[in-house]
C-alpha positions as CSV (number, residue, x, y, z in Angstrom):
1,X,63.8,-33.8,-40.7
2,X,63.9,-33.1,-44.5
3,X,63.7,-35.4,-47.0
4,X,67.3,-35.7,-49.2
5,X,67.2,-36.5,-53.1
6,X,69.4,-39.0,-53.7
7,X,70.5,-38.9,-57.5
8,X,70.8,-42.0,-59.7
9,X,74.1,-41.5,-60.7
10,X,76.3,-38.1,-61.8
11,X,75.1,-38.2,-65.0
12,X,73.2,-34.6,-66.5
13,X,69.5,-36.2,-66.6
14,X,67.2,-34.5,-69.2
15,X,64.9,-31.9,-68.0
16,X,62.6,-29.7,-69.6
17,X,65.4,-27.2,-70.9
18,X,67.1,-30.0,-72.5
19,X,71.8,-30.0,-72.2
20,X,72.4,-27.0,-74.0
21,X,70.9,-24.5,-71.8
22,X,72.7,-21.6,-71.5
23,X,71.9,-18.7,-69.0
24,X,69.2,-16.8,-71.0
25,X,67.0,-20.3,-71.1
26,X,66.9,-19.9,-67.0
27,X,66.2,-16.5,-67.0
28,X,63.2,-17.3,-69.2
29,X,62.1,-19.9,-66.6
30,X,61.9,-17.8,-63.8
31,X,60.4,-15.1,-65.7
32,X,57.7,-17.3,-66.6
33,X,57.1,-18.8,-63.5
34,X,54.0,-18.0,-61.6
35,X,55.3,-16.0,-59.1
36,X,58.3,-15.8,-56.6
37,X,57.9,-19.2,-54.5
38,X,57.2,-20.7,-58.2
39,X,60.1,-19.5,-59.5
40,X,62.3,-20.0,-57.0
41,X,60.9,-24.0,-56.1
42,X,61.4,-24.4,-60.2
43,X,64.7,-23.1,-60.2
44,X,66.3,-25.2,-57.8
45,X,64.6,-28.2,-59.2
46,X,65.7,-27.6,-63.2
47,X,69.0,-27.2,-61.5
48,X,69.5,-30.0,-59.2
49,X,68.2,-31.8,-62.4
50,X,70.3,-30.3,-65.1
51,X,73.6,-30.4,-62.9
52,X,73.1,-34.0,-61.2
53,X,73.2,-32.2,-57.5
54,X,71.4,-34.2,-54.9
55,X,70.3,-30.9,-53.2
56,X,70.3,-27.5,-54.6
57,X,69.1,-24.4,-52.4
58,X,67.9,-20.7,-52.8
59,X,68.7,-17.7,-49.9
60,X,68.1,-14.3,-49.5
61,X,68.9,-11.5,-47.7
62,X,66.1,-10.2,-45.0
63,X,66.4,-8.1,-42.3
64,X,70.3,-8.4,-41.9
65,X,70.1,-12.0,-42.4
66,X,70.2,-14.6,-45.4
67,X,67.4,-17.0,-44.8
68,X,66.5,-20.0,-47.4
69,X,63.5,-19.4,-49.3
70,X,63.5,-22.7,-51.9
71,X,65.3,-26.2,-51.9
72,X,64.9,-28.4,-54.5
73,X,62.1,-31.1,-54.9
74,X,60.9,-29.4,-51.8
75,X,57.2,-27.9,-51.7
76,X,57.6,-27.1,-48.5
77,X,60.5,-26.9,-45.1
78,X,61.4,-25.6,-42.3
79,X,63.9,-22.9,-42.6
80,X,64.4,-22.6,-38.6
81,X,65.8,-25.9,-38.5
82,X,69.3,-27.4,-38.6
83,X,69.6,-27.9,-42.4
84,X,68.0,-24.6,-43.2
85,X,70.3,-22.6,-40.5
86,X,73.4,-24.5,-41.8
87,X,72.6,-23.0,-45.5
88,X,71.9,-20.0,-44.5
89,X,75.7,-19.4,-43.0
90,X,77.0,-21.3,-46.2
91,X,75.0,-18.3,-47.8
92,X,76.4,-15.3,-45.3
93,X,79.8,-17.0,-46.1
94,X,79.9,-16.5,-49.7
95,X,78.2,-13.1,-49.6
96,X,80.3,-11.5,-47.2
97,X,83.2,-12.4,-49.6
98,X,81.2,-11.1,-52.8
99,X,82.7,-14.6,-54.2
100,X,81.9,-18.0,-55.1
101,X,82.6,-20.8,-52.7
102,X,83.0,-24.1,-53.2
103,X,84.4,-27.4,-50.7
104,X,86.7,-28.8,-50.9
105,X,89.5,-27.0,-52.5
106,X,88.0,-23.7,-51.4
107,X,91.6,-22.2,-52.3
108,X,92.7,-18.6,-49.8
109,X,89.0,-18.4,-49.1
110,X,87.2,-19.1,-45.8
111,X,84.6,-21.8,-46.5
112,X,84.1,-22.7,-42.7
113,X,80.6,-22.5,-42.8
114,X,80.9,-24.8,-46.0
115,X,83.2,-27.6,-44.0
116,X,80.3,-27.8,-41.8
117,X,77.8,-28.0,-44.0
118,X,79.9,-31.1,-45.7
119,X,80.4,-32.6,-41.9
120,X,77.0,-32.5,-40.9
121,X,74.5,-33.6,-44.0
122,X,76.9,-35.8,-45.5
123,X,77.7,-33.7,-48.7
124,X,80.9,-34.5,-50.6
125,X,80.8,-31.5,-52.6
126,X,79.2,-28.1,-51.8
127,X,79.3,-24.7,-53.7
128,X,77.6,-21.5,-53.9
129,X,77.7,-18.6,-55.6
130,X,76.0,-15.3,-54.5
131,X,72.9,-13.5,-55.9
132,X,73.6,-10.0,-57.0
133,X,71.1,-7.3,-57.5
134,X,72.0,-3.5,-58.0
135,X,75.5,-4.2,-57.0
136,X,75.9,-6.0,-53.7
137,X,75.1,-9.5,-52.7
138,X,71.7,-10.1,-51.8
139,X,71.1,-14.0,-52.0
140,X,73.3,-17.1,-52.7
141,X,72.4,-20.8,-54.5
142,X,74.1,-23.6,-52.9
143,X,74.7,-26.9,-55.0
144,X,75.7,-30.0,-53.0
145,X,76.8,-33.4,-54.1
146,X,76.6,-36.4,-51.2
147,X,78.7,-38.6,-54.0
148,X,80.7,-38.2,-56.6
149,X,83.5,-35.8,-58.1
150,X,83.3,-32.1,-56.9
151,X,82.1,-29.7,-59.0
152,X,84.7,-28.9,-62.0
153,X,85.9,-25.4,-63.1
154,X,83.1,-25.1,-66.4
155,X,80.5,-25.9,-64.3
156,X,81.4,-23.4,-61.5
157,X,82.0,-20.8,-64.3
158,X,78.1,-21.9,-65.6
159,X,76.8,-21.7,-61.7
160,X,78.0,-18.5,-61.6
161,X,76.8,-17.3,-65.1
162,X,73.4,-18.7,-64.3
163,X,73.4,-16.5,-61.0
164,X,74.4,-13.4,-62.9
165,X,71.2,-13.6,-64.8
166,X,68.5,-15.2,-62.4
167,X,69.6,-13.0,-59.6
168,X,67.9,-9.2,-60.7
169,X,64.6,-11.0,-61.6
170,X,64.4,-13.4,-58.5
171,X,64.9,-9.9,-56.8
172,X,62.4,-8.3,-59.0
173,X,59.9,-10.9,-58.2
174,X,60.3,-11.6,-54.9
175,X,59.8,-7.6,-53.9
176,X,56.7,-7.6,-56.5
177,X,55.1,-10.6,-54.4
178,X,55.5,-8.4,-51.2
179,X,52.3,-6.4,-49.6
180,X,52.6,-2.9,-49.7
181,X,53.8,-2.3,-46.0
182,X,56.9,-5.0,-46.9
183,X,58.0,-2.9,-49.9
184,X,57.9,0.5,-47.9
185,X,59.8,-1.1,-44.9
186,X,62.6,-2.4,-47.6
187,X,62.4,0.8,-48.8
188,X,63.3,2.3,-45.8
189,X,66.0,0.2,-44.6
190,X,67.5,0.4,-48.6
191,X,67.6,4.5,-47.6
192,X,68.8,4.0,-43.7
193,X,71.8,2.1,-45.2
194,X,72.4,4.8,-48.2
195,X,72.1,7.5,-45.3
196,X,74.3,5.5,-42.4
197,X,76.4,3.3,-44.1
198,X,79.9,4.2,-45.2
199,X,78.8,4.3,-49.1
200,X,76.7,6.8,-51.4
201,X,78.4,10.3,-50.0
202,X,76.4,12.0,-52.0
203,X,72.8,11.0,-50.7
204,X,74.3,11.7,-47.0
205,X,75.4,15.8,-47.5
206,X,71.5,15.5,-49.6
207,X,70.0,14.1,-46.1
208,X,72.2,16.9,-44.0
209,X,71.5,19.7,-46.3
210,X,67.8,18.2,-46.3
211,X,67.8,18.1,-42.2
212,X,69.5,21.5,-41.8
213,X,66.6,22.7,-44.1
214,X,64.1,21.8,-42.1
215,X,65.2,22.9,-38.6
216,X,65.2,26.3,-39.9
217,X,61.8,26.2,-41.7
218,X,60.3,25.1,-38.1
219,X,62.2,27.9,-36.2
220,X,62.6,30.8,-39.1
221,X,59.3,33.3,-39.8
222,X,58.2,33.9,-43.4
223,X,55.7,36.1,-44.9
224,X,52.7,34.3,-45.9
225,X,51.5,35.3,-49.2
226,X,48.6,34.0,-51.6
227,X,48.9,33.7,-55.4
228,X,45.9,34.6,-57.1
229,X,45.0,35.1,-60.7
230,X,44.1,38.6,-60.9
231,X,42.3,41.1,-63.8
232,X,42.5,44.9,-64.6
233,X,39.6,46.3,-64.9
234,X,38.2,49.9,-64.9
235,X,36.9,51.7,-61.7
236,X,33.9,52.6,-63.4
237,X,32.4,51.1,-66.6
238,X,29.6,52.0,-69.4
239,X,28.1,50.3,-72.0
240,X,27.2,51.3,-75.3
241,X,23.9,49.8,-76.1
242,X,21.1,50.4,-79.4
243,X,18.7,52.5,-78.8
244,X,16.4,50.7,-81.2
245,X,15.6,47.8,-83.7
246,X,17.5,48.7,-86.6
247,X,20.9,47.2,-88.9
248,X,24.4,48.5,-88.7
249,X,25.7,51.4,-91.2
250,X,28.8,52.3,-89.9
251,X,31.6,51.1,-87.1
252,X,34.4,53.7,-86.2
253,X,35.9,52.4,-83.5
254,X,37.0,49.1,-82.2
255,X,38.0,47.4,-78.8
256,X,41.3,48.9,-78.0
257,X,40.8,52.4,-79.6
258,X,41.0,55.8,-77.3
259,X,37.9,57.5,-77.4
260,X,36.9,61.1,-76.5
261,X,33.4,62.2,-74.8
262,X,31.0,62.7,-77.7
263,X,33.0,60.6,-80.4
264,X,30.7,58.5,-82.7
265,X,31.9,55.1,-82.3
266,X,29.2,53.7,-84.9
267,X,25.7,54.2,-86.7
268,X,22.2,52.3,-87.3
269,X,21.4,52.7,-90.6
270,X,18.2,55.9,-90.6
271,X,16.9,56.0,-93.8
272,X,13.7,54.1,-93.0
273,X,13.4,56.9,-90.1
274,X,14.2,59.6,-92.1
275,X,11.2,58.7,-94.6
276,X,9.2,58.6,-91.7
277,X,9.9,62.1,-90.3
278,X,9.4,63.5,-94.1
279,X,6.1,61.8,-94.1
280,X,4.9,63.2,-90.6
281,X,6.6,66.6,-91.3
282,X,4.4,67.4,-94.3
283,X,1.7,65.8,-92.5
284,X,2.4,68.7,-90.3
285,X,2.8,71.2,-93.0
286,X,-1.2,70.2,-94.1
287,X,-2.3,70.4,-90.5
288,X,-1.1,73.6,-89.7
289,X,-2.5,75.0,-92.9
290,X,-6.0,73.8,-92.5
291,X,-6.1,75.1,-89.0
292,X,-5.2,78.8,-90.1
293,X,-8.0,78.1,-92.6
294,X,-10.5,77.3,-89.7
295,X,-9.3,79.8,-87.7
296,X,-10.2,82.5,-89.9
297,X,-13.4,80.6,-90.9
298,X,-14.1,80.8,-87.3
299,X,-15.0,77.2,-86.9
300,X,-14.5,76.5,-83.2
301,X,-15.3,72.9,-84.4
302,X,-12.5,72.4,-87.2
303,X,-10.1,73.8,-85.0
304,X,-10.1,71.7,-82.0
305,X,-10.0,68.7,-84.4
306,X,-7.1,70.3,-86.2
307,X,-5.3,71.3,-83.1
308,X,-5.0,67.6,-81.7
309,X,-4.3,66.4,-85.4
310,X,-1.2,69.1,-85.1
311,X,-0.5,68.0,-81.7
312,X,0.3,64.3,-82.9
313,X,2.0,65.3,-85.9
314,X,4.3,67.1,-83.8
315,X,4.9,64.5,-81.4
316,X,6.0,61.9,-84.1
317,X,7.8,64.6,-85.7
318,X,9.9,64.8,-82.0
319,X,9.8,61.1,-81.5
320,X,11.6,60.7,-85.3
321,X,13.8,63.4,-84.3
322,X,14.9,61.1,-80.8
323,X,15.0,58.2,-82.6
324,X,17.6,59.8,-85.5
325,X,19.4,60.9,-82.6
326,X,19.3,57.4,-81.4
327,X,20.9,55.9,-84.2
328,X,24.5,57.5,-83.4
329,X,26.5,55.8,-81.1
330,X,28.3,58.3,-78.7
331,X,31.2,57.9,-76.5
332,X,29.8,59.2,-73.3
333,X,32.9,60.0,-71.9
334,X,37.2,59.5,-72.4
335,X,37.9,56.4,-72.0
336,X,38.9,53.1,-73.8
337,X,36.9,50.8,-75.6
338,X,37.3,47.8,-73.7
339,X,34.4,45.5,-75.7
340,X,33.2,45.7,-79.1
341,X,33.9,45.5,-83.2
342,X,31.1,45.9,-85.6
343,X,33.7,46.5,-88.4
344,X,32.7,42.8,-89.2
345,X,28.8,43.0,-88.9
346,X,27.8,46.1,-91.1
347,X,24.5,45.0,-92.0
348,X,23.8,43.1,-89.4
349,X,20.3,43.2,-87.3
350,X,20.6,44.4,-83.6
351,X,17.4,44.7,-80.6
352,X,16.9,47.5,-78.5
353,X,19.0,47.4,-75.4
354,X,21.9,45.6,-77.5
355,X,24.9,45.9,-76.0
356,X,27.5,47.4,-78.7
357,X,30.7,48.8,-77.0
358,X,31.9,49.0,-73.2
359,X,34.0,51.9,-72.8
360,X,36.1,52.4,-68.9
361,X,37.8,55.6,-68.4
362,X,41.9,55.9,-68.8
363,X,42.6,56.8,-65.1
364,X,40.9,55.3,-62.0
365,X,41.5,51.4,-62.2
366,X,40.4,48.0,-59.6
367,X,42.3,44.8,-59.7
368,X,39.8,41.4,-59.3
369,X,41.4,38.8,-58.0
370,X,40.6,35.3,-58.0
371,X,41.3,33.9,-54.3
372,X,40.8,29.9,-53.6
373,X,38.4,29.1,-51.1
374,X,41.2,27.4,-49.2
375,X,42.9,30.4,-48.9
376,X,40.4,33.6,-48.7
377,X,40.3,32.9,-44.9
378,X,43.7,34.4,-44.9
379,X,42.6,37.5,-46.9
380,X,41.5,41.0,-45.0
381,X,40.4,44.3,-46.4
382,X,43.7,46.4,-45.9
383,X,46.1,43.8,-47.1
384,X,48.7,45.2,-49.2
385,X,50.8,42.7,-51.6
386,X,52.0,43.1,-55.7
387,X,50.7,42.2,-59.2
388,X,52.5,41.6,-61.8
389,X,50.7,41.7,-65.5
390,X,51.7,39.9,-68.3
391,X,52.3,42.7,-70.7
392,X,55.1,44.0,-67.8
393,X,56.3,40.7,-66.3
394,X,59.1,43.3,-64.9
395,X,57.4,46.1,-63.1
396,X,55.1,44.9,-60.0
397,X,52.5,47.0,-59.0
398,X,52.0,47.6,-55.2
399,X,48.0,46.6,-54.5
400,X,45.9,47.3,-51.5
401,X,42.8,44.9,-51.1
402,X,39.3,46.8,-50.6
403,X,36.7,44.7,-50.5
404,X,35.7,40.9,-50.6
405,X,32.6,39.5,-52.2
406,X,31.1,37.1,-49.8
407,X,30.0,34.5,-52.5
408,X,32.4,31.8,-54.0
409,X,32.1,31.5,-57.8
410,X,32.5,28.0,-59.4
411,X,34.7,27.8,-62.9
412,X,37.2,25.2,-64.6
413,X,36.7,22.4,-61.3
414,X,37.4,25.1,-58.8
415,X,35.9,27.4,-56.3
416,X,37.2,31.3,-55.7
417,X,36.3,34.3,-54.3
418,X,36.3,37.2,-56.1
419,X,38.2,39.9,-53.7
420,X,38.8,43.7,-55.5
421,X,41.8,45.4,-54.9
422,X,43.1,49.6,-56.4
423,X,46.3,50.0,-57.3
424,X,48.7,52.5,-55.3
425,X,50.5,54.1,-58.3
426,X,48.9,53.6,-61.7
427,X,50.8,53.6,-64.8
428,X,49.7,55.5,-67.9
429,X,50.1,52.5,-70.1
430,X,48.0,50.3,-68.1
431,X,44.7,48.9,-69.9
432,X,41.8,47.5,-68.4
433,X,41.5,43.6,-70.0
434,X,45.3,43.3,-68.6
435,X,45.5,39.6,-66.7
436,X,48.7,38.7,-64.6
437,X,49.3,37.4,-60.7
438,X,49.2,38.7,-57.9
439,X,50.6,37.9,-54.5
440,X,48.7,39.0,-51.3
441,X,50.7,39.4,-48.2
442,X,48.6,37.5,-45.2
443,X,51.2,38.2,-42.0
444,X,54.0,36.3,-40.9
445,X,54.2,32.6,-40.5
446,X,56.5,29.7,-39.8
447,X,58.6,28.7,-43.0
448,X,57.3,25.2,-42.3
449,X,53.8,25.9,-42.5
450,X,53.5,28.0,-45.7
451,X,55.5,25.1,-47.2
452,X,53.2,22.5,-45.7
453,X,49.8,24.1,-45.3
454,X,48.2,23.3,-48.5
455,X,49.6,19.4,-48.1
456,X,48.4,19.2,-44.3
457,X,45.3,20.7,-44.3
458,X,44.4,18.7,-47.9
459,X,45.2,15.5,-45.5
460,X,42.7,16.8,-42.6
461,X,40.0,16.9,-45.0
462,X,40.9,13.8,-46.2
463,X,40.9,12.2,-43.0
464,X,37.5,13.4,-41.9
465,X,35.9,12.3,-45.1
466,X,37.1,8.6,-44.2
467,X,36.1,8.5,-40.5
468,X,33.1,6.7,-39.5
């Protein structure tokens, strides 16, 4: 049986929020209460306090049913038993109506459950007002008085003032309290009743539209295709390099400039070179003299010294010449300069075997494409699909895939393969450096799973990662 608080008399006792508390002070007090069943147990005790009520209770709405969660001056009760049943239908009562009840003088309102209530525990006045949250009755309080006058106009006006405010963040709290299975099983009955119930017209054509959807993705084919970052590059491509240690003179060309086979594109500066060769040139001048003086000497001797001292002269002589040669930087064929300004390092230092320029020619093109590693499984050599660059967002290229490179490069957190592909018809303005996307067509599929794919198999892997 539960314990009754009998009050003193009908007087307003003081209580921690003092007579003039209005309905901000008790939403402050069960915002700062410690929790739900705090709130709630503090709630009903301020008010059965504050409003001289021998017993005041707190229901809410679970599962269909209201069920009392707090009564006042109470840690703990049974809500299965007689008392706690008999709220609970004073509760349904007032929050089938969406109004506040009160006994006697209930007025054109059924307050059966109320009358019972009365009967049975001995209350001389009883009234609740329901608990609203997001616009429908979700809870009720219940004030009863065993003696005394019944409650008054003002202070039904206050009960119901005091519920306006208490009742979104009792809500509030009570769902935060809840694990995370009891908030996804309110979530789903809070979405059965938008879909089945007569209300919300709007979420119910969204499910049937939703529904309709899906029974065609699971019985309609689709082409599967795979996006994939994808490069222009040229079919074949050379690289300018310096032939030896030397310092920039001159730079003609620049990345982005048309070339033609033979074209200087820049110069080492010679003149160190050019001293050279004037130094072994008149070297070979004095050589070749001297020799035609042993010759006609007849000193066999002299000569062959000579003749080798010529020799070498000759060689450096053809060595300075290669070198001179060297320090012109030829186009080796038509094409595009792709790589490469030395406009802005005349002067500069540069190694042998430098590379200065990369030139590919204007026809003859390969697309690379950067395929995930979740979906290069899916790629053959023979698919066709499109690419579309960024510099013509509005002219696809048809692509045919040629060859894939067996080894998965790593960059920016994830892996691809790198898969070529030609074009079909290329256009004369194309460049190689172009970037854009490209689709690859990988067969036909179910609508469903190309839309699910990525999701389900992300899951599997998932899944296997977690089992013992």
């Amino acid at each position: 049986m539960l314990g009754e608080i009998e009050p003193d008399s009908h007087k307003e006792p003081s209580s921690p929020l003092g007579g003039s508390a209005d309905a901000l002070e008790w939403v402050i007090l069960v915002l700062q209460s410690d929790g739900y069943r705090g709130a709630a147990l503090t709630l009903t005790t301020e008010l059965a306090l504050r409003f001289g009520c021998t017993r005041v209770s707190l229901g809410f709405e679970r599962r269909g049913r209201i069920r009392v969660e707090a009564l006042s001056h109470t840690a703990s009760f049974d809500a299965r038993a007689a008392l706690g049943r008999n709220l609970a239908e004073a509760m349904h009562e007032a929050c089938d109506q969406d109004a506040t009840l009160v006994h006697p003088s209930g007025g054109d309102r059924v307050t059966r459950a109320h009358a019972h209530l009365s009967e049975v525990h001995g209350a001389a006045a009883a009234c609740t007002v329901p608990l609203v949250y997001r616009g429908r009755p979700v809870g009720g309080l219940t004030f009863e008085r065993h003696e005394g006058d019944a409650f008054d106009p003002d202070t039904i006006r206050r009960f119901e003032a005091i519920a306006r405010g208490v009742g979104p963040g009792l809500a509030l709290q009570r769902v935060v309290d809840r694990g995370g299975i009891e908030r996804l099983r309110l979530w789903l009955h809070e979405l059965s009743k938008r879909l089945l119930g007569p209300d919300h017209p709007q979420a119910k054509i969204a499910a049937a539209c939703a529904a309709i959807l899906l029974l065609l993705a699971t019985g309609m084919p689709g082409t599967h295709r795979i996006i994939a970052d994808a490069t222009l590059e040229g079919r074949v491509q050379r690289a300018v390099v310096a032939g030896l240690d030397g310092y920039i003179s001159e730079a003609s060309a620049r990345a982005g400039d048309v070339v033609r086979a033979g074209q200087v594109l820049g110069r080492l500066d010679e003149r160190d070179l050019q001293l050279e060769r004037r130094k072994w040139s008149a070297r070979e001048r004095q050589l070749r003299r001297e020799y035609r003086e042993a010759l006609a000497e007849h000193d066999r001797a002299e000569r062959s010294i000579l003749q080798a001292r010529l020799d070498e002269a000759r060689a450096q002589v053809a060595l300075l010449d290669e070198q001179l040669a060297r320090t012109q930087l030829l186009a080796p064929f038509d094409g595009v300069v792709v790589r490469g300004d030395l406009s802005q390092s005349l002067g500069s230092p540069v190694e042998r075997g430098e590379v200065l320029y990369e030139i590919a020619p204007l026809e003859g093109y390969r697309i690379i494409l950067e395929v995930d590693e979740r979906d290069v499984a899916d790629v053959e050599v023979g698919h066709t699909g499109q690419l579309a660059l960024s510099a013509l967002p509005n002219e696809p290229l048809a692509l045919r895939v040629e060859n894939i490179t067996p080894v998965a490069t790593a960059e920016d957190g994830h892996n691809f393969f790198r898969v070529e592909a030609s074009l079909e018809q290329p256009l004369a303005i194309l460049r190689p450096g172009m970037a854009g996307v490209a689709r690859i067509e990988a067969g036909r599929r179910r609508l469903a799973w190309i839309w699910t794919h990525d999701l389900v198999d992300w899951l599997r892997l998932l899944a296997w990662s977690w089992l013992p």
